[in-house]
N, C-alpha and C positions, 0 to 999 in steps of 0.2 A: 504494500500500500504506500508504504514510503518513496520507493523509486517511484512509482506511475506519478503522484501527487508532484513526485519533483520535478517530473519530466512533461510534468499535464498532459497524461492523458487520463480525461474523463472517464472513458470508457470502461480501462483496467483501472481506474481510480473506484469507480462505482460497482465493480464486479468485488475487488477484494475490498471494501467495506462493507459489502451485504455478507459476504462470508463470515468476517471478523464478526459481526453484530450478530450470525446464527451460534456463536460463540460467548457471545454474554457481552462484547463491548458495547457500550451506549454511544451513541452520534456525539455527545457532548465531548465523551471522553476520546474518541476516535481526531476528534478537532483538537483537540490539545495534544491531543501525540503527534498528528501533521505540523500545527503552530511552531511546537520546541519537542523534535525526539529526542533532545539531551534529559528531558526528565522521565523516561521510563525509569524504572528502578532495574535498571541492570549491573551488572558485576563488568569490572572495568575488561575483562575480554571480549566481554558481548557487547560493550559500548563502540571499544575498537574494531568489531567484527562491523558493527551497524554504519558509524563515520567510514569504514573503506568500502565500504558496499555502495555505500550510497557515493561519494567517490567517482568510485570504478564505473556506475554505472551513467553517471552526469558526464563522465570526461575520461573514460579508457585508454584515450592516446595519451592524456597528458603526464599518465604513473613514469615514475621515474625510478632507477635500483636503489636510489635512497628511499621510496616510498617502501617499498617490501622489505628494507633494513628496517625501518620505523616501524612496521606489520611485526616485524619478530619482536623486537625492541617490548612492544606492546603486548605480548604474551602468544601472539598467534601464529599456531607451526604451520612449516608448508603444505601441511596438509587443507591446513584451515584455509591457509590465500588462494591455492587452487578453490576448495571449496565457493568461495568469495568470489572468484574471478570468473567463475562456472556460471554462477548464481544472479549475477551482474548482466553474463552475456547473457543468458537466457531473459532474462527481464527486458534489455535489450531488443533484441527479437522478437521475442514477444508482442512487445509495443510496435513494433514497426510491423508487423503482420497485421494486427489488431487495428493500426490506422490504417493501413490498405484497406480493410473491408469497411472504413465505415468513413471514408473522406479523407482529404487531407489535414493535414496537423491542425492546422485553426479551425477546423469544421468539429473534430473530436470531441 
């Protein structure tokens, strides 16, 4: 929900909020995790895991071998940044599928 939100798209914006909310989130609270996702109550690997995700998936060319030094630095093994980098592209793609079928990017 974080990437689509970041990336606007509505589409996969409003698909994974109705999921989230078959889950117990309320709209209010779902708004304040989009507003500032620094205030989930996460453990600082899953804060690092959420900041490079979101990242990776705003601006994938722009990572740098100092960024994946800072990724480890932060607690997270290579397994996790694959994981991260997997998770990113697919969101990714996703969204650019997902705007294919339903207009261009400002139409979304």
């Amino acid at each position: 929900m974080l990437i689509a939100h970041a990336k606007g798209c509505r589409v996969c914006f409003a698909y994974c909020r109705t999921e989230l909310e078959k889950l117990g989130w309320d709209e209010t609270a779902l708004s304040q995790v989009c507003a500032n996702p620094e205030t989930l109550p996460l453990r600082e690997r899953d804060r690092a895991f959420l900041q490079y995700a979101l990242r990776t998936a705003l601006d994938p060319g722009g990572l740098k071998l100092q960024d994946f030094k800072d990724m480890e630095a932060r607690g997270l093994s290579k397994s996790d940044i694959r994981e991260l980098l997997a998770f990113a592209a697919y969101a990714n793609m996703h969204m650019t599928f997902t705007l294919s079928q339903v207009g261009w990017l400002g139409e979304a």
